[in-house]
C-alpha positions as CSV (number, residue, x, y, z in Angstrom):
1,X,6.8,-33.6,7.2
2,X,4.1,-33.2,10.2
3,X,0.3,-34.4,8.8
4,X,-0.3,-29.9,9.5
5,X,2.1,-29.1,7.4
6,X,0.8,-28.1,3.3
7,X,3.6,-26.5,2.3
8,X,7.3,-27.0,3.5
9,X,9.9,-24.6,1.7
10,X,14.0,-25.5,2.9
11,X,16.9,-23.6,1.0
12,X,14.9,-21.5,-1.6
13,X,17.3,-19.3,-3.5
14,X,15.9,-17.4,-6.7
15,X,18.0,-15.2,-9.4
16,X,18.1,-13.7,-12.8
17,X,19.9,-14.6,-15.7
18,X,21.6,-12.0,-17.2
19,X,23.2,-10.9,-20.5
20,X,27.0,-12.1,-19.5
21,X,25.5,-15.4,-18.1
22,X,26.0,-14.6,-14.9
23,X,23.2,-14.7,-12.0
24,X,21.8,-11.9,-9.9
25,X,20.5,-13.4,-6.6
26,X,18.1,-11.7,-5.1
27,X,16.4,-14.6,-3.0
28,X,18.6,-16.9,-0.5
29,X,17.8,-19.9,1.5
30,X,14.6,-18.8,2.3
31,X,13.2,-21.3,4.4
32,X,9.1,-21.4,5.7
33,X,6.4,-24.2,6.2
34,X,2.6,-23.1,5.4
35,X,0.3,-25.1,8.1
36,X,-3.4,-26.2,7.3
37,X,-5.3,-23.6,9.1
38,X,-2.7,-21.2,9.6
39,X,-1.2,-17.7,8.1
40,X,2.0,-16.8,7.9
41,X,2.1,-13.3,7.3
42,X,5.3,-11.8,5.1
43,X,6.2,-8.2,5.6
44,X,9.4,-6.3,4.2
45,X,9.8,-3.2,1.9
46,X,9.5,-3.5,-1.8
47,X,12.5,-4.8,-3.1
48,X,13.1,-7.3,-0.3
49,X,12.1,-10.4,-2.6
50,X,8.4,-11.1,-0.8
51,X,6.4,-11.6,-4.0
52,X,9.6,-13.3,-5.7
53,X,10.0,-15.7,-2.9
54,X,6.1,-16.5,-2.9
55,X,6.2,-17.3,-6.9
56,X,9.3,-19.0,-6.7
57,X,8.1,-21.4,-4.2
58,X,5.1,-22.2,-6.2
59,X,6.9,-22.7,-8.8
60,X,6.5,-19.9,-10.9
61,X,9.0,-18.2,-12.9
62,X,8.8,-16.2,-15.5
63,X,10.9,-15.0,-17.8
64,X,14.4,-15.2,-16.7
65,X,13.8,-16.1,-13.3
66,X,16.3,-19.3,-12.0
67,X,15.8,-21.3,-9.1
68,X,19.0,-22.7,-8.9
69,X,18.4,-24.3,-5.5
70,X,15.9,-25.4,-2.6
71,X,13.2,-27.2,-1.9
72,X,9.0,-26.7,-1.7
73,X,7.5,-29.7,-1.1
74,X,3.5,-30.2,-1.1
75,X,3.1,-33.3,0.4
76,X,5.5,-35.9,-1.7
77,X,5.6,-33.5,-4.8
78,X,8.6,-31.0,-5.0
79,X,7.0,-28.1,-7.2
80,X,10.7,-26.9,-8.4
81,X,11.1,-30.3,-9.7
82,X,8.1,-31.4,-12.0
83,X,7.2,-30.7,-15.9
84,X,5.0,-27.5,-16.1
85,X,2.0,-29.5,-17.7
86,X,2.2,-31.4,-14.0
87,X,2.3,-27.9,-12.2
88,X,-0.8,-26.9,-13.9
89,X,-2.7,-29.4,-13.1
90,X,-1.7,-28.4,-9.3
91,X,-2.1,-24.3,-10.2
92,X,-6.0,-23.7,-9.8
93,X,-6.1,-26.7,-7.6
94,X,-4.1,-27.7,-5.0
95,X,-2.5,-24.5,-5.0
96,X,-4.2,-21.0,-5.7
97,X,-2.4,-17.7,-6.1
98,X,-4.5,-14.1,-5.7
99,X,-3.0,-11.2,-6.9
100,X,-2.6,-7.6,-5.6
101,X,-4.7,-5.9,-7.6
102,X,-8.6,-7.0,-7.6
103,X,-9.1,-6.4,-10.8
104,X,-5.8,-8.3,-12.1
105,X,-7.3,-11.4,-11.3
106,X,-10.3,-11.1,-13.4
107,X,-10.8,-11.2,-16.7
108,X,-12.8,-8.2,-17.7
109,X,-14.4,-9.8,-20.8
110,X,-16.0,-12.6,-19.3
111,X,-19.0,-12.7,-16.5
112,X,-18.4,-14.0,-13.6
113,X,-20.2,-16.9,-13.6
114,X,-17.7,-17.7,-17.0
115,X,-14.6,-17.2,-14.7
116,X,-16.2,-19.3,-12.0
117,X,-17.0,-22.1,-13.8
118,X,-14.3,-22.5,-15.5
119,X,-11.8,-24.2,-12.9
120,X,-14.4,-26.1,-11.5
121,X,-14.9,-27.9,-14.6
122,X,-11.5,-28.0,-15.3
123,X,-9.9,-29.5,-11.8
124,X,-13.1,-31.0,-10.7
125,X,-15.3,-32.1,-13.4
126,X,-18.2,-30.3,-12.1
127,X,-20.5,-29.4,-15.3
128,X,-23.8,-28.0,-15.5
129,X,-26.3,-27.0,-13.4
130,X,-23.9,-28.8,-10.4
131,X,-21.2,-26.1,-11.2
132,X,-23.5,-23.1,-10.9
133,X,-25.3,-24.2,-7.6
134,X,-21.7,-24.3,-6.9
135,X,-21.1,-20.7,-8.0
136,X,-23.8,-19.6,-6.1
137,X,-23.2,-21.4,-2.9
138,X,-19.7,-19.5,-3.0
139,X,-20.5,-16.3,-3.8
140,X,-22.9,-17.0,-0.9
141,X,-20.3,-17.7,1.4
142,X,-17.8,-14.8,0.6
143,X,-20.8,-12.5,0.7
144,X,-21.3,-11.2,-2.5
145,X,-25.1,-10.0,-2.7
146,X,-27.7,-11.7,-4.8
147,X,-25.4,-14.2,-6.5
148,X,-27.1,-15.2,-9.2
149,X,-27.4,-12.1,-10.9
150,X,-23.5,-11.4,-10.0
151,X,-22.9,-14.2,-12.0
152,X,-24.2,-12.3,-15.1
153,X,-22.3,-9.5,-14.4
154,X,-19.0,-8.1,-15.9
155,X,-15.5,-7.2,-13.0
156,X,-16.0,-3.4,-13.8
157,X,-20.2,-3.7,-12.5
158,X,-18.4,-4.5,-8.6
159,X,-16.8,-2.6,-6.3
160,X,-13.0,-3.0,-5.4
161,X,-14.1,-4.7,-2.9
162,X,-16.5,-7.1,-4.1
163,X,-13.8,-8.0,-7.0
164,X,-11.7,-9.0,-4.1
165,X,-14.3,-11.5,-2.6
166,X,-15.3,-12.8,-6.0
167,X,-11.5,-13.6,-6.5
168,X,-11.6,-15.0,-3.1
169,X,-14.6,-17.4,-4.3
170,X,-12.7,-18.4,-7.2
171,X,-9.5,-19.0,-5.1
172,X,-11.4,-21.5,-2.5
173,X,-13.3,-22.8,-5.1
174,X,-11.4,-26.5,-5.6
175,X,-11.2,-26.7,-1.8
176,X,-7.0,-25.9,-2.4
177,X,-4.6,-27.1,0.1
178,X,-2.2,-23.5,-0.2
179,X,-3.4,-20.0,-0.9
180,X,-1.0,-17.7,-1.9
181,X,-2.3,-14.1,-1.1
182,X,-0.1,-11.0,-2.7
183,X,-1.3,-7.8,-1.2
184,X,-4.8,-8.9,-1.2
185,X,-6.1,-5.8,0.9
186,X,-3.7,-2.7,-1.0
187,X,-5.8,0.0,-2.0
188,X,-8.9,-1.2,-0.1
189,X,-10.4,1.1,2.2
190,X,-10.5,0.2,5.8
191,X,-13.8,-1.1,5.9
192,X,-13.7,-3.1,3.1
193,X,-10.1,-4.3,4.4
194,X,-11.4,-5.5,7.6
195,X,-14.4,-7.4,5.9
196,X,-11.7,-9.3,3.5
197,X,-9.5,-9.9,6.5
198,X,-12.2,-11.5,8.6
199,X,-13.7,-13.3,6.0
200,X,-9.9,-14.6,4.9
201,X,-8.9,-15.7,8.3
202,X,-12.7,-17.6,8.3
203,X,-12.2,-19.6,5.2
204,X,-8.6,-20.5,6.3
205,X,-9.9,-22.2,9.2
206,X,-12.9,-23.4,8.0
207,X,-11.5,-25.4,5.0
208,X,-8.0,-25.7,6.8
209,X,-6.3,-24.3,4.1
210,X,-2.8,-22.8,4.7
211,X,-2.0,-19.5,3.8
212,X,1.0,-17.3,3.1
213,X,-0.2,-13.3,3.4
214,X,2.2,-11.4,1.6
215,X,1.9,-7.5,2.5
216,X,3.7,-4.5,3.6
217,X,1.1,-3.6,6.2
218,X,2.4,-4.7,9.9
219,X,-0.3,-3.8,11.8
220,X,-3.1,-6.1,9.5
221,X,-0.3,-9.0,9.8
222,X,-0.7,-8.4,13.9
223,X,-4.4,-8.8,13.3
224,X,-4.5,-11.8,10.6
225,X,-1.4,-14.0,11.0
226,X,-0.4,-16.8,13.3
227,X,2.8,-15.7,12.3
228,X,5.2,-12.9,10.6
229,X,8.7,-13.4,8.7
230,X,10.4,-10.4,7.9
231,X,11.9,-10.4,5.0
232,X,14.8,-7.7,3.9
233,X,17.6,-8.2,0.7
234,X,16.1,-11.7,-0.2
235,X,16.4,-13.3,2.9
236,X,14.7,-14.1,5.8
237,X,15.7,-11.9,8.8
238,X,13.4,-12.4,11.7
239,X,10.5,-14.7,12.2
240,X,8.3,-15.6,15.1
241,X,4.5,-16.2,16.4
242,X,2.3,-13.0,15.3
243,X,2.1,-11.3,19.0
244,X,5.6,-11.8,20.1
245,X,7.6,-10.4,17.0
246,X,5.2,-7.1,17.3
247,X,6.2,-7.2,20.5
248,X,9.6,-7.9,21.1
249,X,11.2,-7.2,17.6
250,X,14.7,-7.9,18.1
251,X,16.3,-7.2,14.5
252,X,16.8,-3.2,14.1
253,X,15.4,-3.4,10.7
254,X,11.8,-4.9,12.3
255,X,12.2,-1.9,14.7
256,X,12.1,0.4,12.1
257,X,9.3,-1.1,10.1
258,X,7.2,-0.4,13.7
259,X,8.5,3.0,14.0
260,X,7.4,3.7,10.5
261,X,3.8,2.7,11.0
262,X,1.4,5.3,11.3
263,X,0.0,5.6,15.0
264,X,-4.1,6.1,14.9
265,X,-3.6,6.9,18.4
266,X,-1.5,10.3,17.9
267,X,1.1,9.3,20.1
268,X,3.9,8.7,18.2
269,X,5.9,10.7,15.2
270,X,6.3,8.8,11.6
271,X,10.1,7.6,11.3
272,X,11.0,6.9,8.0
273,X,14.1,4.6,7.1
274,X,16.8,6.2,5.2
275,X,18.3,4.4,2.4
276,X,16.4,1.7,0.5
277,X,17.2,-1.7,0.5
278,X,19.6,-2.9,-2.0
279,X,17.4,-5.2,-4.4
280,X,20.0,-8.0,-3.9
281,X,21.3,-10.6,-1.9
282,X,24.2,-9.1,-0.1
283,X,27.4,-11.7,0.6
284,X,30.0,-11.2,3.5
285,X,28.1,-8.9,5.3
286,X,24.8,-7.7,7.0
287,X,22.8,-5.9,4.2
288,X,21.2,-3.7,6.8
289,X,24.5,-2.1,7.4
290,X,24.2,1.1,5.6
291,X,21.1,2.2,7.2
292,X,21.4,0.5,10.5
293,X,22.6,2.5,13.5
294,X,23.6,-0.4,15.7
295,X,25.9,-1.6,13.4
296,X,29.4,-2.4,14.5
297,X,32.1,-3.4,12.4
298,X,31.9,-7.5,12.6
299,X,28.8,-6.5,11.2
300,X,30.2,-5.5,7.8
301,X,32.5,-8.6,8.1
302,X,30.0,-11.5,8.0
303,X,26.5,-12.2,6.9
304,X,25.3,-14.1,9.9
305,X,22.7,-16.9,10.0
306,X,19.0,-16.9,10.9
307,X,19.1,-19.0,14.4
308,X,16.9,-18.8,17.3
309,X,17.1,-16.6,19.9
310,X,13.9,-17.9,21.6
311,X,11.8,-20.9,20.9
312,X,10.0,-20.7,17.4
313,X,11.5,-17.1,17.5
314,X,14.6,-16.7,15.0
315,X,16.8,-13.8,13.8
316,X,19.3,-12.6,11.3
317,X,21.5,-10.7,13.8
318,X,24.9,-10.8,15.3
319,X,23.5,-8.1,18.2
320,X,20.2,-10.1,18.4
321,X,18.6,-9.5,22.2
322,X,21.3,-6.6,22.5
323,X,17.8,-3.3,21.7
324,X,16.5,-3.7,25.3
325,X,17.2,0.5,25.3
326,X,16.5,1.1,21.6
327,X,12.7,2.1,22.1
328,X,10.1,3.4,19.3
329,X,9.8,7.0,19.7
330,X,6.7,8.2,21.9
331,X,6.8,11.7,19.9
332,X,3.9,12.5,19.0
333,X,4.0,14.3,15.5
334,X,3.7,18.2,15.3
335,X,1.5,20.0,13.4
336,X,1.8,24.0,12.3
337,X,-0.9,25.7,14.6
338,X,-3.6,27.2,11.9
339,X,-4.4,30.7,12.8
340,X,-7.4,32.0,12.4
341,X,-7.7,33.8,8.6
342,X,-9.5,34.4,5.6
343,X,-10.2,31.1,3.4
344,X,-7.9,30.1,1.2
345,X,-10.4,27.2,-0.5
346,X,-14.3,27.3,-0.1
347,X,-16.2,24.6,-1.4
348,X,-19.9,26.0,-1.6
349,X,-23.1,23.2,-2.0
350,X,-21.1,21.4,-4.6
351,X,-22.8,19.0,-6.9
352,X,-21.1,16.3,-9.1
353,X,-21.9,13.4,-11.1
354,X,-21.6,10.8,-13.4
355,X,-23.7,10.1,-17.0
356,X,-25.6,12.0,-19.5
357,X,-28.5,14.9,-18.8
358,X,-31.5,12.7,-17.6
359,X,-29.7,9.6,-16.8
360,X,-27.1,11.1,-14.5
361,X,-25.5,9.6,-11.2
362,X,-25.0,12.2,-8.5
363,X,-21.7,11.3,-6.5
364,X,-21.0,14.3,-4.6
365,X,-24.3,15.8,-3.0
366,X,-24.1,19.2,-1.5
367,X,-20.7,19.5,-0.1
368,X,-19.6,22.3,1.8
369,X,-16.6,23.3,3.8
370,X,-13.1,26.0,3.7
371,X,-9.2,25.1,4.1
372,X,-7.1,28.1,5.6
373,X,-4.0,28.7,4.1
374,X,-1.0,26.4,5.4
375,X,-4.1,23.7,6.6
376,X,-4.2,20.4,5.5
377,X,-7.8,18.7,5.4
378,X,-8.2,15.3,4.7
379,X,-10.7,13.3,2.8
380,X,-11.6,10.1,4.1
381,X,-14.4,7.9,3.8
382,X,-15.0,4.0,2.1
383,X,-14.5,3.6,-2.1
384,X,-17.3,5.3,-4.0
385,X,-18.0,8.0,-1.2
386,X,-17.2,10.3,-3.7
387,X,-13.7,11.5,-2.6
388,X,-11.4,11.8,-5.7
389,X,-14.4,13.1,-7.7
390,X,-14.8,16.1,-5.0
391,X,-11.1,16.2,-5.1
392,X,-11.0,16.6,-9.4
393,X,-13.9,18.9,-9.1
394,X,-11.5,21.6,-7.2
395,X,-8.4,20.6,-9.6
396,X,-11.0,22.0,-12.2
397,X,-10.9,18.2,-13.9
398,X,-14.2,17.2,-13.4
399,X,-17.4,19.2,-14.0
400,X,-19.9,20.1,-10.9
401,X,-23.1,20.1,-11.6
402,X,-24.3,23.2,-9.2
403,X,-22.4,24.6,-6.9
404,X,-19.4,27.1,-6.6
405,X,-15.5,27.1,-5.8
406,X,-13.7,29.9,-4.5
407,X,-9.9,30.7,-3.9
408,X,-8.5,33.0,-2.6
409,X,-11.4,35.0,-2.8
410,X,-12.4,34.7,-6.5
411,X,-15.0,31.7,-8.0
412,X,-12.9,29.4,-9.7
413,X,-14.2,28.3,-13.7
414,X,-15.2,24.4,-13.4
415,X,-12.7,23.6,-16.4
416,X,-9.2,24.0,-15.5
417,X,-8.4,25.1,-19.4
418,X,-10.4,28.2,-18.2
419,X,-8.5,29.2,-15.5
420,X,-5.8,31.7,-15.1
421,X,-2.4,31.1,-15.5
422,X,-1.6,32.4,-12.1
423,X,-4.7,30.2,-10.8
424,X,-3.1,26.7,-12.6
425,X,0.2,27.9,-11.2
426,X,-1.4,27.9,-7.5
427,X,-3.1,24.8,-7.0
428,X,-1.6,21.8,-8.2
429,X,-2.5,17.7,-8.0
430,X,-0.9,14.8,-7.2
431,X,-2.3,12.2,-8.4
432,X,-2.3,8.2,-7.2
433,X,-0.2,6.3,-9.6
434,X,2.7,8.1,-10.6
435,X,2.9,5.9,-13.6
436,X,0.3,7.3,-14.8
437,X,0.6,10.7,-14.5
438,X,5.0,11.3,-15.6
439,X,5.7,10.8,-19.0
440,X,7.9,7.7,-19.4
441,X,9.7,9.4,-22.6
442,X,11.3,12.2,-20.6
443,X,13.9,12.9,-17.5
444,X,13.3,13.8,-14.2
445,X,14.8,17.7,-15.6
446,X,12.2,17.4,-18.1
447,X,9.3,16.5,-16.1
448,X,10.4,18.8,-13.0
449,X,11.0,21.8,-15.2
450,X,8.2,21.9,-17.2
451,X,6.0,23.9,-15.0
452,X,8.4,26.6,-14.6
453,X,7.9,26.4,-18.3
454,X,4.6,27.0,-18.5
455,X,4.1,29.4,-15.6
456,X,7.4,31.2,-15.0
457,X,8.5,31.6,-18.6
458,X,10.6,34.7,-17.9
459,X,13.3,32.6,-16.0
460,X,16.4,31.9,-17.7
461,X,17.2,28.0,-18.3
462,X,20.0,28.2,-15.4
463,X,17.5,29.8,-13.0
464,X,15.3,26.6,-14.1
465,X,17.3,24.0,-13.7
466,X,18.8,25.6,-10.4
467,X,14.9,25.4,-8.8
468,X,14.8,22.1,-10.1
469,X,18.2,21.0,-8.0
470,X,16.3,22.9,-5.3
471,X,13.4,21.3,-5.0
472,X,15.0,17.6,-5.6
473,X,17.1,18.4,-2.4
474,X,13.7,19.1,-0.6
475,X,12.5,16.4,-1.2
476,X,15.7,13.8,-0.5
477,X,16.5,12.5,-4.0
478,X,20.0,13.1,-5.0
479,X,21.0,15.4,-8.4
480,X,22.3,11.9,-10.1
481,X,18.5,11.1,-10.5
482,X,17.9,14.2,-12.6
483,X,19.0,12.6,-15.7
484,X,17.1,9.0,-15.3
485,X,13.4,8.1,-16.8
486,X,10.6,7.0,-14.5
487,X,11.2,3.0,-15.6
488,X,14.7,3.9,-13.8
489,X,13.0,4.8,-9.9
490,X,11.1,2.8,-7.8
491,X,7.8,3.8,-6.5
492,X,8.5,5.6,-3.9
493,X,11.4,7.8,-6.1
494,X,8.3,8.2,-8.6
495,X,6.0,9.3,-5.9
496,X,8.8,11.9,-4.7
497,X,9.4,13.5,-8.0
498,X,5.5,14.1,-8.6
499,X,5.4,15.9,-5.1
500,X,8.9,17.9,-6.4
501,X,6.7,18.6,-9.7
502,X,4.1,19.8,-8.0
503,X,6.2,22.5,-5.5
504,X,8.3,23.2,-7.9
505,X,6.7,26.6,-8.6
506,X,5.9,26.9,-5.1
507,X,2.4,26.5,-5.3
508,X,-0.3,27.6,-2.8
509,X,-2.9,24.5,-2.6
510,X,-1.5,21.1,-3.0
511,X,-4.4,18.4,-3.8
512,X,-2.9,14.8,-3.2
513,X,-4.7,12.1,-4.6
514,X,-4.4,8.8,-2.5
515,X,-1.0,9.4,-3.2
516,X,0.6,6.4,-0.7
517,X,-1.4,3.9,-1.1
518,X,0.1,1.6,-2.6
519,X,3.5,2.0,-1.1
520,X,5.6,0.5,1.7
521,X,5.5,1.9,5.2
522,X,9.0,3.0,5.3
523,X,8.4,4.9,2.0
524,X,5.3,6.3,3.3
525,X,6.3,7.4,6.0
526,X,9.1,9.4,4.5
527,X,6.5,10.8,1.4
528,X,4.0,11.9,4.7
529,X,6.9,13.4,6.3
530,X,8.4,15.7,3.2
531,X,5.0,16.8,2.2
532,X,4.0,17.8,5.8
533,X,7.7,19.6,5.6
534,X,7.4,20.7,2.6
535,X,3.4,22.6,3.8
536,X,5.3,24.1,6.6
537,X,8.0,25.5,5.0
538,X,6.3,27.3,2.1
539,X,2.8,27.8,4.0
540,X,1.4,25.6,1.8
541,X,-2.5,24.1,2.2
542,X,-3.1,20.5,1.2
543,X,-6.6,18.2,1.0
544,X,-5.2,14.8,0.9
545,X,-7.5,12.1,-0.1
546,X,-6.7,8.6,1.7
547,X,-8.6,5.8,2.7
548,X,-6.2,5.5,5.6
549,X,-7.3,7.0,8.7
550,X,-4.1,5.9,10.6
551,X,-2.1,8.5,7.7
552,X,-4.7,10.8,8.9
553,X,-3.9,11.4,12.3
554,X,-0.1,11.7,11.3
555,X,-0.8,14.4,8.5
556,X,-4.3,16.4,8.8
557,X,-5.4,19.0,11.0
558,X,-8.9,18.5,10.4
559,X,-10.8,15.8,8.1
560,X,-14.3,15.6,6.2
561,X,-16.0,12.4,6.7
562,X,-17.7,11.1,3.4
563,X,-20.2,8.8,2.7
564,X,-21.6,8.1,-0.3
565,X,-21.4,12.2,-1.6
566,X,-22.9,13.0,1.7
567,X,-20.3,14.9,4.4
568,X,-21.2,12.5,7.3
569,X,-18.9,15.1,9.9
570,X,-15.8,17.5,10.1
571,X,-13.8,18.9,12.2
572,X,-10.5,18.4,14.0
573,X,-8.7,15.0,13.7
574,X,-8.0,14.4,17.4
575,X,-12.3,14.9,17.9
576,X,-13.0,12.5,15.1
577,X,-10.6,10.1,16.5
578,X,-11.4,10.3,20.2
579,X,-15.3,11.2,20.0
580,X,-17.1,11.1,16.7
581,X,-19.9,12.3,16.2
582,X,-21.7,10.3,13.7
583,X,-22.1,6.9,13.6
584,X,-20.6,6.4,10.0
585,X,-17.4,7.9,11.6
586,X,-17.3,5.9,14.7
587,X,-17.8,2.6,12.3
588,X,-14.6,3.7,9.5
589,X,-12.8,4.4,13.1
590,X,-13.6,1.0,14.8
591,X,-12.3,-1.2,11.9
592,X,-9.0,0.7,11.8
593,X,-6.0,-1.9,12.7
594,X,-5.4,-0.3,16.1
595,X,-1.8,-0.2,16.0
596,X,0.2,1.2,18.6
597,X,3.9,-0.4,20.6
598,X,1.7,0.3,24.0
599,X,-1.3,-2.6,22.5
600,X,1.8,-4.8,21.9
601,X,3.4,-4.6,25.2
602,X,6.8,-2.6,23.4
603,X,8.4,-0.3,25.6
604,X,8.4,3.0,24.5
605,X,10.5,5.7,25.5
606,X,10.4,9.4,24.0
607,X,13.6,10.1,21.5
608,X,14.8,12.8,23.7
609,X,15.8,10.2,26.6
């Protein structure tokens, strides 16, 4: 093993035991060195086995996860072939893992300066007044503010952010040799994000610590890795140097990961992938098959091998260097003209906040602006600018403090239990985490039918359950998946049947709540396409809250710039883009991951040639 390599993985192959005995696969012979000083960025949709393959190669494996072969050696040790009590000496130490979630890595009990000194003491010893100068000189160097009274603090005092560098601290804290990062951005707004990702790729080099970036978002692996392996069905598929596999993709399924990235430069139209991948590894054949449309039929008769088609440049394809005319669309998405016409929403020197009479926060200060009907707006600003609270205050969820809300002409109550029924019948939420927000103890004809329910009572139950079918057409999910439970559907299925929830009684204001944040590209893409569908076809207005301002330029017609509580600028999305106004606007704009084929040199051709 070369003195740069940390972390050399050859032949990894993960499963699941199941009840028969028998093994479902759904890693094989993944293969990957981690250099000192490097990234290697991981990108595939959920399902594809990237979090699996990063855990397994670590060797982690819960429950009844089997590694039944391969190789990851650090150094002289092979970490699928030691005693646990030897691997956690080499957990915390040697090798450090940093979840997706912030928060998930914290322990919300305990200050800070508890979780930080904890390891330290543990791997190296250091007790004392020697671990907190420690403390302090690393919350110094990830940039947390005023560090020794962060130490005192509790997780839930910081920002999502700030949780982020504080695991980041931790993480670096026993000078590791790997850093597993899952996610380590998702959910962060794009400010924050480019902060982390700056202050990642300095503590990588700086420390030479090598560093596998798991994450779904292609255009922040263009900025942060050296290089990118796509991964799709468990398996490797194409891998190369950063610039040149953005570049010059050559397997059809990294093609359509680019096509489905939204394009802050407006010039291309979101592409969803149809299908989803299978969950497993596929024998005998290509696994992209199904959704591939390249596919020929020696395709379906082999599964072939990851070789190189250029130096340090490999892929999982039998047609490999064959896409020199398959080009990313240069369509650029079209939005429904908004005609001039009454308001449908007016927001009126709205006030909201946090905490009791006399010791109360204000979060939203003063906001004014109006949504025509069939207009979608979109809120956008950094975490705490006070988006979802302006966005609860309209659903009637949270209260304003001063202020008033009109639709359609008539002030809507502050409390939604106040409203009419016609009024809770017209504007509808979608919230974040669909998890959250379907009941996991009924069907998708349970949870899709009960507003017709409550607010079109007089229908008969086949007139239900026919709107029901309806609406699960529109919004691409088959009629088998009316009888399954939310633990049954992936995220993306989730997301979809909370958007058919919402339409399903063909509502006239839709309110979307960061509602693809936390999902894959290709799935996003799709969810971004059906609800802008979906506003067309029933005239339908929508404020979608987002932190993504690349989602924005794909979705909105216009967007209100928060910061703070304070509207910072409004106006059309092309303007705010091209030639903001405000300096708050042109800073959330800069730190955008300026994706587009053109910055990457890939030829693009409109769909229509």
């Amino acid at each position: 093993m070369s003195t740069s390599v940390a972390l050399e993985v050859r032949g990894l192959s993960v499963g699941y035991g199941q009840r028969n005995g028998t093994l479902k696969e759904v890693v094989s012979d993944v293969e990957f060195v981690l250099e000192r000083g490097k990234i290697l960025g991981m990108a595939g949709e959920s399902g594809c086995g990237k979090s699996t393959t990063a855990l397994a190669a670590i060797g982690y494996r819960p429950g009844a996860m089997q590694v039944p072969a391969g190789q990851s050696k650090l150094g002289d040790i092979d970490l699928l072939n030691i005693p646990l009590a030897q691997l956690r000496r080499i957990w915390g130490s040697k090798v450090v893992y940093m979840p997706q979630a912030s928060s998930n890595g914290l322990t919300p009990a305990l200050t800070i300066g508890r979780q930080m000194a904890e390891p330290m003491k543990i791997h190296l010893g250091l007790t004392g007044q020697a671990n907190h100068d420690r403390q302090v000189e690393l919350l110094k160097e990830v940039g947390v503010p005023n560090p020794e009274a962060a130490l005192r603090r509790y997780p839930h005092q910081f920002s999502g952010g700030q949780q982020q560098r504080i695991n980041l601290a931790i993480a670096i804290s026993c000078n590791p040799e790997v850093l597993i990062l899952d996610e380590p951005t998702t959910g962060l707004d794009v400010t924050t994000q480019a902060r982390i990702v700056k202050l990642l790729k300095r503590v990588v080099q700086e420390h030479q610590t090598a560093a596998l970036f798991v994450s779904h978002d292609l255009p922040l692996l263009a900025e942060v890795a050296d290089r990118i392996a796509i991964m799709y069905a468990g398996q490797v598929i194409e891998s190369g140097p950063a610039t040149e596999l953005i570049s010059r993709p050559e397997h059809p399924y990294t093609r359509a990961l680019l096509a489905a990235v939204p394009d802050a430069t407006g010039t291309r139209a979101l592409s969803g992938i149809p299908g989803a991948p299978p969950g497993v590894v596929v024998a005998g054949a290509c696994p992209f098959v199904p959704r591939c449309q390249f596919s020929i039929k020696s395709c379906s008769e082999s599964n072939p091998r990851l070789l190189p088609l250029r130096p340090t440049h490999n892929v999982r394809c039998l047609r490999a260097g064959e896409y020199e005319t398959h080009s990313i669309s240069d369509r650029p998405g079209a939005l429904t003209v908004i005609e001039d016409s009454p308001p449908l929403l007016s927001v009126d020197d709205v006030w909201c906040e946090y905490g009791s009479r006399g010791r109360a926060t204000p979060v939203v200060k003063g906001v004014t602006f109006s949504i025509a009907p069939g207009e979608t707006l979109a809120f956008v600003g950094e975490s705490g600018s006070g988006k979802s609270t302006l966005l609860r205050a309209i659903a009637g969820l949270h209260p304003r403090s001063s202020g008033e809300i009109g639709f359609d002409g008539a002030t809507l109550a502050p409390d939604v239990g106040k409203r009419s029924r016609s009024v809770r019948r017209d504007v509808q939420i979608v919230f974040q985490n669909p998890d959250m927000s379907l009941n996991p103890r009924h069907d998708v004809m349970s949870l899709v039918t009960r507003p017709l329910q409550l607010f079109e009572p007089e229908l008969s139950k086949a007139e239900r359950e026919e709107r029901v079918r309806k609406i699960l057409a529109d919004v691409n999910l088959p009629e088998s998946m009316l009888h399954r439970y939310p633990s049954e559907l992936s995220g993306g299925q989730k997301q979809r049947i909370a958007i058919a929830r919402a339409f399903v009684t063909n509502p006239r204001l839709i309110l979307a709540d960061e509602i693809t944040s936390a999902l894959d590209v290709s799935v996003q893409a799709a969810i971004l396409d059906l609800l802008s569908g979906l506003s067309a076809e029933h005239g339908t207005s929508v404020v979608f809250v987002t932190h993504d301002l690349a989602v924005v330029r794909a979705i909105a017609h216009r967007a209100l710039v928060l910061q703070k509580g304070v509207v910072r600028e409004i106006g059309p999305v092309a303007q705010l883009f091209e030639s903001p106004a405000d300096d708050y606007t042109r800073e959330l704009v800069d730190a955008i991951p300026m994706f587009s084929p053109q910055s990457y040199g890939v030829d693009v051709r409109s769909s229509q040639s």
